[in-house]
C-alpha positions as CSV (number, residue, x, y, z in Angstrom):
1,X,17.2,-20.2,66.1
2,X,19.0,-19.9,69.3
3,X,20.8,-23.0,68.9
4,X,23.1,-21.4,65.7
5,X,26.6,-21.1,65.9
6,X,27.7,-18.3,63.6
7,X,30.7,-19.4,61.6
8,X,34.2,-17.4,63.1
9,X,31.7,-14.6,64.8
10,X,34.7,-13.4,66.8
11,X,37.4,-12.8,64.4
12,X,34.6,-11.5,61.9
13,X,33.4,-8.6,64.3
14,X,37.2,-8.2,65.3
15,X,38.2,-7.5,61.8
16,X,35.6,-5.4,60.8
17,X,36.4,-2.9,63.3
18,X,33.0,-1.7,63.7
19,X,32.1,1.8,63.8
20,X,28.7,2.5,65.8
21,X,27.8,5.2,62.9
22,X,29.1,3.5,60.4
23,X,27.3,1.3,57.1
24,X,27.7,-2.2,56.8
25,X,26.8,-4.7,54.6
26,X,26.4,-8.6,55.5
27,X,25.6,-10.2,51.8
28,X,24.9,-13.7,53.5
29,X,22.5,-12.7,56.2
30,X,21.5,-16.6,56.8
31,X,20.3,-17.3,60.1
32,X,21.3,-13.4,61.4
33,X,23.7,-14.3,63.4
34,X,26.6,-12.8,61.8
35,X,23.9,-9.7,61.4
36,X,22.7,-9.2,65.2
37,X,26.6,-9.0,66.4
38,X,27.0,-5.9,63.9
39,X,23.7,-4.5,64.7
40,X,24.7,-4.5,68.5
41,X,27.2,-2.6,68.2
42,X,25.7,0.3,65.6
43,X,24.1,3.0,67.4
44,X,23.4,5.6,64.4
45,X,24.6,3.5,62.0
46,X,22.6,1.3,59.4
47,X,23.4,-2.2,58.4
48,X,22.4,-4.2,55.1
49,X,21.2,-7.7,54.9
50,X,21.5,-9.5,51.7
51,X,19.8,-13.1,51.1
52,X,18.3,-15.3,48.4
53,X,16.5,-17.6,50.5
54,X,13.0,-15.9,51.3
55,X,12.8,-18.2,54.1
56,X,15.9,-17.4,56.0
57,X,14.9,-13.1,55.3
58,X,11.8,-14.3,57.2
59,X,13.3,-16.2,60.1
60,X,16.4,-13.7,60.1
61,X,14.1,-10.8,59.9
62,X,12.1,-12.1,63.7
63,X,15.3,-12.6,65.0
64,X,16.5,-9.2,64.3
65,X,13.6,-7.4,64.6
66,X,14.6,-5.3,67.9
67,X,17.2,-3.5,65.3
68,X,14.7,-2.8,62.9
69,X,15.2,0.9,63.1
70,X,19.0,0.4,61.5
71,X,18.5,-2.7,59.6
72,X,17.6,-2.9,55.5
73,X,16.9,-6.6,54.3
74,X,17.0,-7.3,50.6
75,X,16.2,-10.7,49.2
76,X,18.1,-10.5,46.2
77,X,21.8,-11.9,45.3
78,X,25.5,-10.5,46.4
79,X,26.7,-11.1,42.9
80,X,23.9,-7.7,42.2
81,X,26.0,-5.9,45.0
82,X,26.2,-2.7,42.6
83,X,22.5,-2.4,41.6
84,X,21.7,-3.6,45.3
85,X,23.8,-0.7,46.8
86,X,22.4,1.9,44.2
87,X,18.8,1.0,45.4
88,X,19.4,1.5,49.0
89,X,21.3,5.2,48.0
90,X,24.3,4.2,49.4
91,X,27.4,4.8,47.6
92,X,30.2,3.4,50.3
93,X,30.3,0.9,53.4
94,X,32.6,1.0,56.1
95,X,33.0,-2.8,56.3
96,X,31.2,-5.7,54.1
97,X,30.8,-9.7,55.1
98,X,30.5,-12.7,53.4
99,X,29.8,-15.8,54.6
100,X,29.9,-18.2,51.7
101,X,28.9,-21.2,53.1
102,X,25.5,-22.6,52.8
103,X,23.4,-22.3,55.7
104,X,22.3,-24.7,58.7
105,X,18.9,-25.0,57.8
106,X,19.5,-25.5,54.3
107,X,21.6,-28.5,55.2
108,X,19.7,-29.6,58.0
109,X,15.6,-29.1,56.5
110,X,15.5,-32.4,54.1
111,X,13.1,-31.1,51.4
112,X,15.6,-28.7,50.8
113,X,17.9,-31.1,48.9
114,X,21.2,-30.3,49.9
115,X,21.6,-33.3,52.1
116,X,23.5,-36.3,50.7
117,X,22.3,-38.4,54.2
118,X,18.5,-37.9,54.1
119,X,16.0,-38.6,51.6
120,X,14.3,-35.8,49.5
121,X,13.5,-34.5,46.0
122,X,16.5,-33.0,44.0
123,X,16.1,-29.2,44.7
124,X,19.8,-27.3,46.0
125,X,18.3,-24.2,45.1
126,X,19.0,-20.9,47.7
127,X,16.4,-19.2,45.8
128,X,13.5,-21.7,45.0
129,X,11.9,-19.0,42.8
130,X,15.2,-20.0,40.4
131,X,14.4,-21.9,36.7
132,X,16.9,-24.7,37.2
133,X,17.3,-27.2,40.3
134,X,19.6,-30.4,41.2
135,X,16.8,-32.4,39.1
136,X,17.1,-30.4,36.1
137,X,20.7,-30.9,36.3
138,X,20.9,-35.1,36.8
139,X,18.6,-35.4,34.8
140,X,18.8,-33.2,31.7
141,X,22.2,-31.9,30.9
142,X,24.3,-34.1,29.1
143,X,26.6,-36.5,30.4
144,X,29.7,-34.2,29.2
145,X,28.4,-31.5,31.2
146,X,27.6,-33.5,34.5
147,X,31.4,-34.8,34.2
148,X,32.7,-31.3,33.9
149,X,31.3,-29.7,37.1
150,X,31.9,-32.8,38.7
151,X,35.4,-32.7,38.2
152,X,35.7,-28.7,38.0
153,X,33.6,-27.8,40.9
154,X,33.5,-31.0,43.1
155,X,37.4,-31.7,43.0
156,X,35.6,-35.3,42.4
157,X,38.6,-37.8,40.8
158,X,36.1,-40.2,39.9
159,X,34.0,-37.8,37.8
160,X,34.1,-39.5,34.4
161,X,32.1,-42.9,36.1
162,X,29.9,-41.4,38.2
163,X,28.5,-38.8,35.0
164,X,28.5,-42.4,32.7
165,X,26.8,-43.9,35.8
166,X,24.1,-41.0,36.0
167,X,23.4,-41.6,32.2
168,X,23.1,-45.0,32.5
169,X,20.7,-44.6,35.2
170,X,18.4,-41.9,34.2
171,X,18.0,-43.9,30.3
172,X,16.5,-46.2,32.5
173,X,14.1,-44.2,34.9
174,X,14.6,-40.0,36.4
175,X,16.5,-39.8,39.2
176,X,13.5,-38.2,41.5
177,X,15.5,-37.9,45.0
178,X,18.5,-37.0,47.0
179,X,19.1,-40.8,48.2
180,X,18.9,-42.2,44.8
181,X,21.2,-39.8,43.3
182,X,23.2,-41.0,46.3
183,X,23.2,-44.8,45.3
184,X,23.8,-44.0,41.7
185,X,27.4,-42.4,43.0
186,X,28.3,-45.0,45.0
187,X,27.4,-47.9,42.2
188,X,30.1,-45.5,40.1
189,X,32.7,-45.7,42.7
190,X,35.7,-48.8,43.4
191,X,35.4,-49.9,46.6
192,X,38.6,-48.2,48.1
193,X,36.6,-44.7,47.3
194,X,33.6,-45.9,49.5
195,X,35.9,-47.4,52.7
196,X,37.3,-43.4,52.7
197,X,36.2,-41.3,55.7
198,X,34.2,-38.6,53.9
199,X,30.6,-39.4,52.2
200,X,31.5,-40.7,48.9
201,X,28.8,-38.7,47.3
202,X,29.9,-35.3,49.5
203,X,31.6,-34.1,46.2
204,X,29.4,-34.7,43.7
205,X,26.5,-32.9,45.3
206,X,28.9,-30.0,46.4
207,X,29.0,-29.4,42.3
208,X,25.9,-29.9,41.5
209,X,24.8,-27.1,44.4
210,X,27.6,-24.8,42.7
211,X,26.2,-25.1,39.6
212,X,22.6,-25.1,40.2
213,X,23.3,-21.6,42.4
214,X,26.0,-20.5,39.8
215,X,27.9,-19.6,43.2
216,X,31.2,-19.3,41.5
217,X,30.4,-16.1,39.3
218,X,28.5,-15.1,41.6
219,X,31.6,-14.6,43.8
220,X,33.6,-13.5,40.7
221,X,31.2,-10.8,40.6
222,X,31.1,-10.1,44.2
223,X,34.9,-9.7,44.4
224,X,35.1,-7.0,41.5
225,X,32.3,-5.2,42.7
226,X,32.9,-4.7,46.7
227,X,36.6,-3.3,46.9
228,X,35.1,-0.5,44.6
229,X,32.2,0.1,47.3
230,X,34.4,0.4,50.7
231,X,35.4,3.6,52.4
232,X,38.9,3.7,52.8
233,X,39.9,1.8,55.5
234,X,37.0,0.3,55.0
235,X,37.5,-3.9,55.8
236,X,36.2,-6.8,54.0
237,X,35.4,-9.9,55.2
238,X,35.1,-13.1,53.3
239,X,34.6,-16.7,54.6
240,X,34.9,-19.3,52.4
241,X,34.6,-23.4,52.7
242,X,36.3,-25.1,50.2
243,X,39.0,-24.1,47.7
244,X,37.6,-23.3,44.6
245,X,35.8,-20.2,46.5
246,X,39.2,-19.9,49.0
247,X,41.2,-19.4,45.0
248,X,38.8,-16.7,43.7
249,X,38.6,-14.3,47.1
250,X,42.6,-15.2,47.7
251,X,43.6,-14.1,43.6
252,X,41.2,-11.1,43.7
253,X,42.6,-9.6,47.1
254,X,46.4,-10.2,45.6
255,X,45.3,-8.8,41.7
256,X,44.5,-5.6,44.2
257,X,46.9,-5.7,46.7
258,X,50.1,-6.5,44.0
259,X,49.1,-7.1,40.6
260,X,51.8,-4.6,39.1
261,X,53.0,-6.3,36.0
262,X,55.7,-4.1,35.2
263,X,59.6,-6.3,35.7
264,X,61.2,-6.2,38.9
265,X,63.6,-3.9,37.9
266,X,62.0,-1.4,36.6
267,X,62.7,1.6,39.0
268,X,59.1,3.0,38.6
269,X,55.4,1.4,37.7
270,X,54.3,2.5,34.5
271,X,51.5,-0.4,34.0
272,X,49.1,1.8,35.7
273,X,48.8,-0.3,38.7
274,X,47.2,1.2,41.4
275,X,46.5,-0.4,44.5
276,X,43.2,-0.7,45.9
277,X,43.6,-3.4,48.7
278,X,45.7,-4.5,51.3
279,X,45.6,-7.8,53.0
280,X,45.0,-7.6,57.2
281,X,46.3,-11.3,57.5
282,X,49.2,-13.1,55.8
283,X,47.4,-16.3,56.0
284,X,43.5,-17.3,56.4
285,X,42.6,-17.2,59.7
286,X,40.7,-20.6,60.6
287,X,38.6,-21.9,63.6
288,X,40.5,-22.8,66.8
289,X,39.2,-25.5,69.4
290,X,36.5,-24.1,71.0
291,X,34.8,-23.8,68.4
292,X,35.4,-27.2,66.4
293,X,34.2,-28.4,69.5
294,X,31.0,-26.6,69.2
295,X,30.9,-26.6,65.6
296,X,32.6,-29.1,63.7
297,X,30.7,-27.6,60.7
298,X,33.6,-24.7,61.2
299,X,36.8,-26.9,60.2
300,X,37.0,-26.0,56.9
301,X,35.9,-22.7,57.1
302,X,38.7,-19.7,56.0
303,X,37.9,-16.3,56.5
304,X,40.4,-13.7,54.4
305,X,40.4,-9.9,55.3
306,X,41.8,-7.0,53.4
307,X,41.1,-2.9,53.4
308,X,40.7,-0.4,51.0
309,X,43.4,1.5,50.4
């Protein structure tokens, strides 16, 4: 526990501009570590912890035990931000984090199944109470499908072979694990694909984790929902780590910040317009070399920040 490395800790406690009496919301609790630096600096304030991993609310919840007396947990998922709020009586927040990223020990704890590099049975869910996993997925949507989030949500330009590939393989016998699903890429894949630096199944499981979790809409939903449920002046936080989730937190900010569609030369608005955000950055602010260093997991991290207006 001691040995985490909370993604951009600084600039997210920076930007939040915490308030010791004020309400907070981290919808990605994880490993706590994004949680404990709020809670440090809350004296009579209260701070919410969002997860859908029971066992990172369990490890979190030791760790951040000596805060107890300002600190509500909920295992349930930030795209339920509204109905999770209304529980917990709270009606505004003074800042809200997200840290969209999935979590060391998911990554690092094999029979989890996010790991393309070590062998274990197809899983990828955050919330293994969920109805559909990574085996589900290989094995039982259509081929169609499978090509579609692997070109949609894995950027992956080789999606059409490797989806053929995965029917062709599965006609034969399931794909049970995390290291055959591996080989079954990499038999799809020319040979210039495989001499490339990055893991030539890195992609393809990046989809298939988006769309066993549904994190997408899930951040769809978080990004209509949390604007609504700041203070003004109140600051959110959002770090993201690749583009797909960098496009929906970076479109949403700007459809609040300036998404008057009235002609440029009209003298007045009359689209009814109203502005709800403003951005605190021009550009996503991104690890510097300390913390590469320390983290390399950190380099394609991008945190956006914007306030209620």
């Amino acid at each position: 526990m001691n040995g985490h490395i909370p993604v951009l800790l600084e600039e997210c406690i920076k930007y939040l501009n915490i308030r010791p009496d004020g309400v907070y919301v981290d919808g990605t609790l994880g490993m706590g570590g994004h949680s404990e630096a709020i809670l440090q600096r809350l004296t009579t304030g209260r701070l919410i912890a969002i997860d859908r991993d029971a066992e990172a609310i369990r490890r979190a919840g030791e760790r951040l035990a000596p805060w107890a007396d300002r600190l509500s947990i909920v295992h349930g998922n930030f795209r339920d931000l509204d109905a999770i709020l209304d529980e917990q009586g709270v009606s505004a927040v003074d800042g809200m984090l997200f840290d969209l990223g999935v979590s060391s020990p998911q990554l690092d704890e094999a029979d989890r199944g996010f790991s393309y590099m070590t062998d274990a049975p197809l899983d990828m869910r955050m919330d293994s109470s969920d109805n559909i996993d990574a085996w589900f997925i290989v094995n039982r949507w259509p081929r169609e499908k499978i090509e579609r989030i692997l070109r949609d949500y894995g950027e992956e330009r080789h999606a059409a072979r490797i989806a053929a590939r995965i029917a062709e393989a599965r006609a034969r016998k399931e794909i049970q694990t995390t290291l055959e699903l591996v080989e079954v890429i990499k038999s799809a894949m020319p040979a210039a694909a495989l001499r490339e630096k990055q893991h030539p199944a890195k992609r393809s499981f990046q989809a298939i984790r988006i769309a066993v979790n549904d994190e997408l809409n899930a951040v769809h939903a978080m990004m209509d929902s949390a604007p609504d449920r700041l203070k003004p002046g109140g600051r959110l936080c959002v770090i993201s780590f690749h583009s797909l989730e960098d496009r929906i937190v970076k479109n949403a900010i700007h459809d609040r910040e300036d998404g008057c569609t009235c002609p440029r030369e009209a003298p007045v608005c009359t689209c009814g317009f109203v502005q709800t955000l403003r951005s605190v950055t021009r550009k996503p602010i991104t690890a510097g070399g300390e913390e590469l260093e320390l983290n390399p997991r950190s380099r394609s991290a991008k945190l956006r920040v914007a306030e209620r207006v």
